[in-house]
C-alpha positions in Angstrom: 0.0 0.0 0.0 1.3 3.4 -1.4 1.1 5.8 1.6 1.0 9.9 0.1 1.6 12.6 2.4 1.0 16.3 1.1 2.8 18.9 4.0 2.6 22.6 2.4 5.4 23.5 5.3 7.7 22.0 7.8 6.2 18.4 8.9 6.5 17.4 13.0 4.6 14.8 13.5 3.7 13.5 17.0 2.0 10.3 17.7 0.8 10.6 21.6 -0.8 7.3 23.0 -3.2 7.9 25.6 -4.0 4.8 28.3 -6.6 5.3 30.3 -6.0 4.3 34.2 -8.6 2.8 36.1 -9.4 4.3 39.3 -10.1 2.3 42.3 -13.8 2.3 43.7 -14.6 4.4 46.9 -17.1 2.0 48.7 -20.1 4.7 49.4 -20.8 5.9 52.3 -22.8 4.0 54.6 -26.6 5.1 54.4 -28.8 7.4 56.2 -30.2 4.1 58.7 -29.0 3.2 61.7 -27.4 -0.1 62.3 -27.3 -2.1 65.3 -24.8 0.3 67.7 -21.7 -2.0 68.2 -20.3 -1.9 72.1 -16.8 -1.4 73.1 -14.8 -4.8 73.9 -14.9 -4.1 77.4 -18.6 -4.0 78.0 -20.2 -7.0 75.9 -22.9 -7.5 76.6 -26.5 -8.8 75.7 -29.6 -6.5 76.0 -32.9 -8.2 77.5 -34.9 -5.5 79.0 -36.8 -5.6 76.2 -38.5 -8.6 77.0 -40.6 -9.6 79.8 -38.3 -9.7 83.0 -38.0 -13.1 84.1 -36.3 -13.7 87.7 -33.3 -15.0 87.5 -32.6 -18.3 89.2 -31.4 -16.9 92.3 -28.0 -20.0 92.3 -26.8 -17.5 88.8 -23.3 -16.6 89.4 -22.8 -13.0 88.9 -19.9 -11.8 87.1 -18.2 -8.4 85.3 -20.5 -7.5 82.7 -23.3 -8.3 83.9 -25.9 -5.4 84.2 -28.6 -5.8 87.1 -31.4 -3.9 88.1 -32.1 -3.5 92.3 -35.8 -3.1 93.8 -35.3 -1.7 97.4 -38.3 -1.1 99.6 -38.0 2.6 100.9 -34.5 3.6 99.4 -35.5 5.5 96.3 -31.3 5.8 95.7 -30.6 2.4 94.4 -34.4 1.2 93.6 -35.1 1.0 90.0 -31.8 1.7 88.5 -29.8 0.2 86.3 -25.8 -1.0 87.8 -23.0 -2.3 85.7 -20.9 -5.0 87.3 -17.2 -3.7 86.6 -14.0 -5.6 85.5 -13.0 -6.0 89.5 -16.5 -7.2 90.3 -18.1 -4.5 92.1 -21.2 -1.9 91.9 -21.3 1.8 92.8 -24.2 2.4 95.1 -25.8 5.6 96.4 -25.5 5.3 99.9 -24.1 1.9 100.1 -20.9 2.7 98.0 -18.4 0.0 96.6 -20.1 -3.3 96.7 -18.7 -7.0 96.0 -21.1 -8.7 93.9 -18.7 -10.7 90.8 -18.4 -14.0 91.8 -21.6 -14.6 94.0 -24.7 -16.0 93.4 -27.9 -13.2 93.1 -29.7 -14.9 96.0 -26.1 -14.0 98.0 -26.0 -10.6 96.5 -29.5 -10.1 97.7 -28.7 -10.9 101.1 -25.4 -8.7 101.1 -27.7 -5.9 100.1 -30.5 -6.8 103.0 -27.6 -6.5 106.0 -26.6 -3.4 104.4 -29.5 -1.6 104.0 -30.2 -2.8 108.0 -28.6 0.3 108.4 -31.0 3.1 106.7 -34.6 0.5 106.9 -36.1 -1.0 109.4 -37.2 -3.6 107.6 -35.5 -3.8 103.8 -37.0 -5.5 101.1 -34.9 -6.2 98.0 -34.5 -8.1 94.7 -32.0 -8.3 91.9 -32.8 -8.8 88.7 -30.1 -9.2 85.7 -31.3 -7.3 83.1 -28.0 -7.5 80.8 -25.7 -10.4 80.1 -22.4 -10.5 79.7 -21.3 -12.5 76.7 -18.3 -13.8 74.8 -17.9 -11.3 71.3 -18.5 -12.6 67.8 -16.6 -10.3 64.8 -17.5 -8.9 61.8 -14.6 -7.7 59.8 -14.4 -6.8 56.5 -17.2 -5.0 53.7 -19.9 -5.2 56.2 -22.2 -1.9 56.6 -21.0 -1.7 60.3 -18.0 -4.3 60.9 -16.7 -4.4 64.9 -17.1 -6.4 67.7 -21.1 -7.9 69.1 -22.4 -9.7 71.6 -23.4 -12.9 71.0 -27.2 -12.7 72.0 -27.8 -16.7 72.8 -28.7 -19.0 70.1 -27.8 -16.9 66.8 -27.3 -17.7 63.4 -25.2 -16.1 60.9 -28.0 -14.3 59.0 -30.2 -13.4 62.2 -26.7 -11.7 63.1 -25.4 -10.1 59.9 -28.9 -8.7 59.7 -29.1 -7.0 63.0 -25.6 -5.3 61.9 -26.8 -3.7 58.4 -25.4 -6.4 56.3 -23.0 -6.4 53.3 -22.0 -3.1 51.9 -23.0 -2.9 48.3 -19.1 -3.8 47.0 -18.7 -7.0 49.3 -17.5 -10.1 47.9 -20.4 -12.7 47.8 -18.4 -15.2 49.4 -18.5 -15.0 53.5 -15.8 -16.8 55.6 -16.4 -18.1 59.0 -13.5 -18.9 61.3 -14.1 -21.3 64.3 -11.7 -21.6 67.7 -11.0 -25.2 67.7 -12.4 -25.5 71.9 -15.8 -24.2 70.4 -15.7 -27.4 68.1 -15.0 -27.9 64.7 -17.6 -26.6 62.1 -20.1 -28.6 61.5 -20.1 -29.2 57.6 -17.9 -31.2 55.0 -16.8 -28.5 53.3 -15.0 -27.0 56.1 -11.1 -27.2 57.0 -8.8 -26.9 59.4 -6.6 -24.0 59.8 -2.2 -24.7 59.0 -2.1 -24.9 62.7 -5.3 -26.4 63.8 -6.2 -23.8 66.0 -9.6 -23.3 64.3 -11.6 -24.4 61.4 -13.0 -22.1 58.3 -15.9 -22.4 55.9 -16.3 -20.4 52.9 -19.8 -20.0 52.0 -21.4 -18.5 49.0 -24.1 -15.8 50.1 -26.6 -17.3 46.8 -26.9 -20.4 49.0 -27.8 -18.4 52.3 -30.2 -16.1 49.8 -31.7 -18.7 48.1 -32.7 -21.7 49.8 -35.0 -21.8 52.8 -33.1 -23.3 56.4 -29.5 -23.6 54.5 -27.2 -25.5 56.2 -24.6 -22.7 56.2 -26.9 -20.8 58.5 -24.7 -21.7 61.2 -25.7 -21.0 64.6 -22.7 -19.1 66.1 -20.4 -19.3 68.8 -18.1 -17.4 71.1 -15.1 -15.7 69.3 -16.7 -16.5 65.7 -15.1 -14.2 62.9 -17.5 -14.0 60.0 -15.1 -11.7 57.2 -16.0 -10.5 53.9 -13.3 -9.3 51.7 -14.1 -6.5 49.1 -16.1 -8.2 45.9 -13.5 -9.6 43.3 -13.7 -7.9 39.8 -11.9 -8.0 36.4 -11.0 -4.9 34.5 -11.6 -3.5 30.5 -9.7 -0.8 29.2 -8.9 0.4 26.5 -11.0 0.8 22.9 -14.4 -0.3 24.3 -17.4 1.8 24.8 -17.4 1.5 28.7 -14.5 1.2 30.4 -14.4 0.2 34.0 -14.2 -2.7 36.5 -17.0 -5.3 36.6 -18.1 -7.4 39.6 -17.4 -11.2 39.7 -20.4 -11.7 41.8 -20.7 -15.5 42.8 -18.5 -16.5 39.7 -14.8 -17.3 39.9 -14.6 -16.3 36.5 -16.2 -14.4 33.5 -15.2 -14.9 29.6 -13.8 -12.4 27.8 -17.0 -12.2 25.2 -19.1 -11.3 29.0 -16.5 -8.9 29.9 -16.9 -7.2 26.5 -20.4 -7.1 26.9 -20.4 -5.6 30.0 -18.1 -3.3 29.0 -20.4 -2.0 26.0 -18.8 -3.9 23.4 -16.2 -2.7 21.0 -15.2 1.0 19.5 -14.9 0.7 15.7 -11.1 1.9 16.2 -10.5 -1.4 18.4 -7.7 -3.8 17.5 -9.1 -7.3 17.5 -6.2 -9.1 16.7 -4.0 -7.6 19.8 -6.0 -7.5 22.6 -3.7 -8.2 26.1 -5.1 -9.9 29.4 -2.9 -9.1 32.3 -2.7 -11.2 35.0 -1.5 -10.6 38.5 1.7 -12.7 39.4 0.9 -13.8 43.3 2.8 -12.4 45.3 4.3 -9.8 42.9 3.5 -6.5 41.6 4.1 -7.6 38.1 1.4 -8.8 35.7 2.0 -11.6 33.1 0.3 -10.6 29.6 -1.6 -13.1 27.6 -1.9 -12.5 23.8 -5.6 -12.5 22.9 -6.9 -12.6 19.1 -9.9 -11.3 19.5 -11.1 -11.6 15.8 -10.3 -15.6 15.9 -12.3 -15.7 18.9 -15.4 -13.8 17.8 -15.4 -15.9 14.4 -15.4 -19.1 16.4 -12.1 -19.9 15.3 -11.0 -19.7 18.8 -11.9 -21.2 22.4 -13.0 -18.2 24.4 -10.6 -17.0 26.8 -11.7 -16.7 31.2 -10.9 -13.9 33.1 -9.9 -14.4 36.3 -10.2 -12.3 39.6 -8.0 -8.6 38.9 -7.4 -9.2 35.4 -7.1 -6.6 32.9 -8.3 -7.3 29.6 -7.0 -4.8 27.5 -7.8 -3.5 23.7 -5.4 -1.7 21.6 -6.5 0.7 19.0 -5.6 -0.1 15.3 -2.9 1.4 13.5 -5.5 3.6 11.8 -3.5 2.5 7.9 -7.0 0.6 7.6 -9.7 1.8 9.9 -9.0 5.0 8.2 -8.7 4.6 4.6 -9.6 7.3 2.5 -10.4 9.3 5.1 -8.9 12.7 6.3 -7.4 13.4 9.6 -7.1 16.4 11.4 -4.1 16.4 13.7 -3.3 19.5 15.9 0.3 19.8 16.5 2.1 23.0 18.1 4.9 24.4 16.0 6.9 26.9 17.2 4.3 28.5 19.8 1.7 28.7 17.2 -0.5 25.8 16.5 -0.3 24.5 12.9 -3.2 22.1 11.3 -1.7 19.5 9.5 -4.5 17.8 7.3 -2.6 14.2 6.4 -4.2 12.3 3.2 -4.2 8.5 3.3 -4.8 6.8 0.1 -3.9 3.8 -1.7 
């Protein structure tokens, strides 16, 4: 092919290559409602006041954490209020002061209270009621709406639990781990393992199955010191000559073809290279990427197996040479000569 170029002046020409970087999603902020409030590590503890108070059996050992709620006949100080066991085991009281109660049974308590109280009533009256639990934490870490540190309110399951925290942020993986201290017992399904060290057992379970069937069997019921994680959701990437490019969620899939990823992506741009298309694939452990050589035209033809993309892989298209996607045509290429800005009109013909 006979290539003629007709410059009236001096001739620069520049060929600049523009790549588009991707920019990494900003998980949005969390929405307007308000999740389940999280406590700090040092107060655990589960919330019953809400339903109907129930005496406690009065032989229930009492112990830091615990919140419990006194009923004194004629001492309006301590009656009806709510006291937090601290770490040491004691209560600040009106009146009373400093009070041993951690370690002792409520029926004990109650009679610690009645010889003290001897002292401002004639005749004291008084009951204890727990009215908050103290509890062994379960942890949420990860892409959750509100990840930290919960109580573990009694017989939970995973979803009762990742629903009373706000669930999955909107960019979460759909693939939940649980990890499992090995004194709590191993987890209960085949598909779980142990750990390297055997310390704990983990299960990786796909959030379809939890979504989808009715009672699943990885609705766990939870123990102490659970960690349910969820990493960010995996994606692939498309740059290059396409109509959309951007970075598109793997969802429950380990993988998506290329043909999906195009089509996600918008399909092609009539300038696109099919012949040299690029996937580049993360080396573990690495910063590199390894590039695969992709003929795009063999595969759309059916000449060709398509190609999967993997988690983090780029697939990227080239733009032709322009020698055909731009025969016979006229180009219009801005180039600054000498301060000024000269219009160079190059003619491609046979």
């Amino acid at each position: 092919m006979k290539i003629t170029m007709k410059i009236p002046s001096l001739m620069l020409i520049g060929v600049a290559v523009h790549v588009s970087a991707l920019v990494a999603q900003v998980p949005p902020a969390q929405p307007g409602g308000q999740p389940r409030q999280q406590l700090p590590a040092s107060q655990q503890s589960v919330n019953v006041a809400s339903a109907p108070m129930e005496r406690l059996r009065p032989n229930y050992v009492l112990r830091p954490g615990d919140q419990i709620l006194i009923r004194a006949f004629e001492m309006e100080e301590i009656s009806e209020r709510p006291f937090r066991i601290d770490g040491d085991g004691y209560v600040n009281l009106p009146v009373l002061g400093r009070v041993k109660c951690g370690g002792i049974t409520v029926e004990k308590f109650e009679s610690t209270l009645l010889d003290a109280l001897r002292k401002y009533v004639r005749q004291p009256q008084v009951t204890v009621t727990v009215v908050q639990f103290s509890s062994e934490p379960v942890f949420f870490v990860g892409a959750f709406k509100a990840p930290g540190i919960y109580p573990l309110e009694g017989r939970r399951t995973m979803v009762e639990m990742m629903a009373s925290i706000g669930g999955l942020q909107p960019t979460a993986s759909r693939r939940i781990k649980l990890t499992r201290r090995k004194e709590f017992g191993e987890i209960p399904l085949a598909s779980a393992v142990p750990t390297p060290d055997g310390s704990a057992s983990t299960l990786e379970i796909n959030m379809a199955s939890l979504r989808d069937n009715v009672n699943p069997a990885e609705d766990l019921v939870l123990q102490p010191f659970d960690v349910i994680s969820v990493e960010r959701a995996e994606m692939v990437y498309v740059t290059g000559e396409v109509n959309k490019v951007g970075a598109f969620e793997l969802q429950e899939r380990d993988s998506i073809s290329v043909i999906q990823a195009l089509t996600l992506a918008g399909g092609l741009n009539p300038n696109a290279n099919t012949k040299t298309a690029r996937i580049l694939r993360p080396v573990m452990n690495t910063s590199r990427r390894a590039e695969i050589q992709l003929n795009l035209q063999s595969i759309l033809e059916g000449h060709e197996s398509d190609q999967p993309l993997l988690p983090n892989d780029v697939l990227y298209i080239p733009k032709g040479t322009g020698l055909k996607h731009n025969l016979g045509k006229t180009m219009l290429v801005v180039l600054p000569v000498a301060g000024t800005i000269a219009s160079l009109a190059i003619a491609f013909t046979r």
